[in-house]
N, CA, C and O of each residue as an XYZ file, in Angstrom:
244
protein
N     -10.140     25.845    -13.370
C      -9.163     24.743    -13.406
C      -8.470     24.600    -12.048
O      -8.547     23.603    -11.331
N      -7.755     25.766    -11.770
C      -7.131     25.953    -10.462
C      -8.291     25.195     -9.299
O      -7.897     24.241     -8.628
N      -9.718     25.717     -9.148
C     -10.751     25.103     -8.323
C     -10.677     23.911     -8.129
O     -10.388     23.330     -7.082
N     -10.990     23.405     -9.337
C     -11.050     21.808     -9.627
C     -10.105     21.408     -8.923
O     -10.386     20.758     -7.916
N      -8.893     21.645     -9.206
C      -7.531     20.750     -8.901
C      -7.640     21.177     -7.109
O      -7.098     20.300     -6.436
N      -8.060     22.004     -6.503
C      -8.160     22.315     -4.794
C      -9.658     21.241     -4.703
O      -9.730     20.794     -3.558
N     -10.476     20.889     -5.326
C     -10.990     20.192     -4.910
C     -10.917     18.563     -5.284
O     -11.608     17.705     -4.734
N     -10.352     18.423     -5.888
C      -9.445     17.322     -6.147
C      -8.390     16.846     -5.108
O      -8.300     15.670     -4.755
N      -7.674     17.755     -4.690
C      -6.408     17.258     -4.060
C      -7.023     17.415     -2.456
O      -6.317     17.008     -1.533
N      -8.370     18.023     -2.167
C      -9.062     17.808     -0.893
C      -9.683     16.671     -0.715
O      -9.737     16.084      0.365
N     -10.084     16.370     -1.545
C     -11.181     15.194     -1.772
C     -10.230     13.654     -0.985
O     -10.445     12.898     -0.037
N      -9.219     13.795     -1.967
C      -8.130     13.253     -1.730
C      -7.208     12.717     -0.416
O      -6.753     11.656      0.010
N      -7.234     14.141     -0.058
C      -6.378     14.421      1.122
C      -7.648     13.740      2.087
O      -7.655     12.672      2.699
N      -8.567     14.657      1.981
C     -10.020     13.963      3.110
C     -10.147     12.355      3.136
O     -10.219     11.746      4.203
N     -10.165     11.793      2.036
C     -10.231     10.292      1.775
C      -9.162      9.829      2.238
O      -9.548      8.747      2.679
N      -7.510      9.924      2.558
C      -6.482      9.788      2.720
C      -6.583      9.504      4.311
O      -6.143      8.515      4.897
N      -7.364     10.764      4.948
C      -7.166     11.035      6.166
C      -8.306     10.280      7.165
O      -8.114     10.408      8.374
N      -9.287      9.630      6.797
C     -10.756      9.261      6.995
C     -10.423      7.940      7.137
O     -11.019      7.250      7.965
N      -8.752      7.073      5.804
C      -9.174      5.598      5.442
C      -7.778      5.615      6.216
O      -7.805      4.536      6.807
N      -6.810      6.115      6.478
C      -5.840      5.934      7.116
C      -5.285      6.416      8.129
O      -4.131      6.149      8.465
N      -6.216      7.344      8.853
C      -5.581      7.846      9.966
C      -5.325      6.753     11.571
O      -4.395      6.867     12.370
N      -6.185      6.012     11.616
C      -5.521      5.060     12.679
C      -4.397      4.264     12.234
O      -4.006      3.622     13.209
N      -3.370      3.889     10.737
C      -2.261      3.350     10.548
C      -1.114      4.286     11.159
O      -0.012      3.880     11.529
N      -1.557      5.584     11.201
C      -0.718      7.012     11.083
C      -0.303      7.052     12.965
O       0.758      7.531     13.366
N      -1.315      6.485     13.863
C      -0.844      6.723     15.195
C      -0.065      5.458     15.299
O      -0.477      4.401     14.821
N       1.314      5.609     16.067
C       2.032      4.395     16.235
C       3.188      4.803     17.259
O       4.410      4.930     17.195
N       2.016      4.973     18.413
C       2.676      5.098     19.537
C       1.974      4.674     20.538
O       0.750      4.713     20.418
N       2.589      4.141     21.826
C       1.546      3.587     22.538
C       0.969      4.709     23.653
O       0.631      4.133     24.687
N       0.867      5.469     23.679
C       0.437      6.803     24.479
C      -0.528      7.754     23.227
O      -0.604      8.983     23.192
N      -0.972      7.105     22.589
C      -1.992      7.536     21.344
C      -1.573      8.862     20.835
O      -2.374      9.394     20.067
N      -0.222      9.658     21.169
C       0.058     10.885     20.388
C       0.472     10.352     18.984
O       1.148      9.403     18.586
N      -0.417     11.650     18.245
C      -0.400     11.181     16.635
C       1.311     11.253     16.348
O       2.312     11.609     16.970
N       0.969     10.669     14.972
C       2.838     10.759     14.614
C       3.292     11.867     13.898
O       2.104     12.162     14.032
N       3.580     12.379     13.548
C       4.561     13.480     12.718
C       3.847     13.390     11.531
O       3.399     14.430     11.049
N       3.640     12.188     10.905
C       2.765     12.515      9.647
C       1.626     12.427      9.587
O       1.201     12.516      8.435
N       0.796     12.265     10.444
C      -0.373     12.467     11.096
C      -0.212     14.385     11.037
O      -0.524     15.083     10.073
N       0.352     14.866     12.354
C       0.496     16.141     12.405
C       0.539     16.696     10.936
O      -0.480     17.180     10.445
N       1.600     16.635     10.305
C       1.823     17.237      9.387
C       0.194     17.427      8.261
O      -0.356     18.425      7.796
N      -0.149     15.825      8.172
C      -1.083     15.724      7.204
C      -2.699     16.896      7.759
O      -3.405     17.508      6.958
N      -2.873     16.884      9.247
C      -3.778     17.881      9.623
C      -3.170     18.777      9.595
O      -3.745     19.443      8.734
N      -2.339     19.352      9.939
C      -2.046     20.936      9.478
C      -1.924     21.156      7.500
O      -2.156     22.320      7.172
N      -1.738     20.594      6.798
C      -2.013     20.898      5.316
C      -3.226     20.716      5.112
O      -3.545     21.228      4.039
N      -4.447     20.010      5.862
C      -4.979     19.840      5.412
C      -6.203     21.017      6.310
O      -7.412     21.118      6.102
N      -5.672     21.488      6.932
C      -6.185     22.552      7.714
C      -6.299     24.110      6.908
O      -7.203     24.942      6.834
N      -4.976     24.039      6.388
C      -5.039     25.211      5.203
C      -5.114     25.027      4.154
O      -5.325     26.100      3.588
N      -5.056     24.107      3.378
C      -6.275     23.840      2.308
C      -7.612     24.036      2.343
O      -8.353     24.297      1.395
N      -7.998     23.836      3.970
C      -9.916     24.238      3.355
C      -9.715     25.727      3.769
O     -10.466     26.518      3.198
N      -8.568     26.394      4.931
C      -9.295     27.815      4.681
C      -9.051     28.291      3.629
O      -9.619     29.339      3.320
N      -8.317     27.802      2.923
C      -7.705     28.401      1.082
C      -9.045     28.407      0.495
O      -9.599     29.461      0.183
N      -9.670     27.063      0.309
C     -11.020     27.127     -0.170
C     -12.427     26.933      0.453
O     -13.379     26.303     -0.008
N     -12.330     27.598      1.561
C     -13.325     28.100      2.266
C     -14.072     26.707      2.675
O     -15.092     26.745      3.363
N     -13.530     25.512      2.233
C     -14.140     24.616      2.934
C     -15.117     23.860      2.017
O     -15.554     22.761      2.360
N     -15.475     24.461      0.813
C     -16.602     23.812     -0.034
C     -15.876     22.196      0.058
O     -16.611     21.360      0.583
N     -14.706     21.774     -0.339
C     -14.443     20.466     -1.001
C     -14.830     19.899      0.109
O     -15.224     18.790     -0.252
N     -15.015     20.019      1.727
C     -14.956     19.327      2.560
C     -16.339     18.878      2.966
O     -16.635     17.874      3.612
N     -17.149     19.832      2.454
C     -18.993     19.442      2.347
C     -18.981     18.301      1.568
O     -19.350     17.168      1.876
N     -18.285     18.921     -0.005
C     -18.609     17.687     -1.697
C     -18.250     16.109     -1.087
O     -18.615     14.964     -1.352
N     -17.474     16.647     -0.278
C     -16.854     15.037      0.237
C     -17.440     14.482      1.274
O     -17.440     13.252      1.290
N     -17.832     14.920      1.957
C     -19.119     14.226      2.883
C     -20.069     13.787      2.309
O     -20.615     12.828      2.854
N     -20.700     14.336      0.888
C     -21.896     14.382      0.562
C     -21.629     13.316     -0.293
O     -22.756     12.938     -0.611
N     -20.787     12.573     -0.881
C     -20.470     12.009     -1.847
C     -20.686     10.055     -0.980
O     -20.449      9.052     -1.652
């Protein structure tokens, strides 16, 4: 159950980050914004939490 829901909320997060990350820069010197940052660093330790499988399922999909 616990699995599921880490690959759920990756899937997620990956799709999040793939369909919206150029709204997220909004500066004119292209440094990302704060929630940009933030969103790659959670989403950085989420795959080493789960070793990364959700981030294959989601490519592959």
């Amino acid at each position: 159950m616990l699995r599921r829901k880490i690959d759920k909320d990756l899937f997620e997060l990956y799709w999040f980050y793939t369909t919206q990350q150029k709204r997220l820069y909004n500066n004119s010197n292209g440094a990302a914004s704060s929630q940009l940052q933030t969103l790659m660093a959670y989403s950085k330790k989420l795959a080493e939490v789960d070793h990364g499988s959700a981030w294959r399922n989601a490519r592959l999909q």
